[in-house]
C-alpha positions as semicolon CSV with decimal commas, in nm:
position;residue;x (nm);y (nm);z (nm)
1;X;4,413;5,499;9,255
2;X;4,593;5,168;9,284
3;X;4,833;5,270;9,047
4;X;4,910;5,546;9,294
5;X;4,932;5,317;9,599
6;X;5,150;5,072;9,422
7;X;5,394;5,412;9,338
8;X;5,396;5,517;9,722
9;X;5,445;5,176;9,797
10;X;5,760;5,167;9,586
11;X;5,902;5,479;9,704
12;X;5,895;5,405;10,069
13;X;6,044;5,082;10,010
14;X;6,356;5,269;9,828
15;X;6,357;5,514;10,096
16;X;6,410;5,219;10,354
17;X;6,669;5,067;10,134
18;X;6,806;5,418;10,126
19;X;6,774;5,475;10,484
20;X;6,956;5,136;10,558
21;X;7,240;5,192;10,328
22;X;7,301;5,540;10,502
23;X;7,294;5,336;10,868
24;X;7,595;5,126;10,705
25;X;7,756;5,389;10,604
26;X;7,734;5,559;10,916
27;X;7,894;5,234;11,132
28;X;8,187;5,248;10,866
29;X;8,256;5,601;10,839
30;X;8,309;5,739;11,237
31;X;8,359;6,089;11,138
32;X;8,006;6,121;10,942
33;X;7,748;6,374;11,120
């Protein structure tokens, strides 16, 4: 079970890395939907 939380942990920190990058990319690129 910990194992588990530590993988869910993981993920949603990549997906808020991810998320971040994307907001960047947004600001740089004006013509992205």
């Amino acid at each position: 079970m910990l194992q588990l939380k530590a993988m869910v942990g993981e993920l949603m920190m990549k997906n808020e890395l991810l998320a971040e990058k994307a907001r960047l990319l947004e600001g740089n690129a004006p013509g992205f939907p």
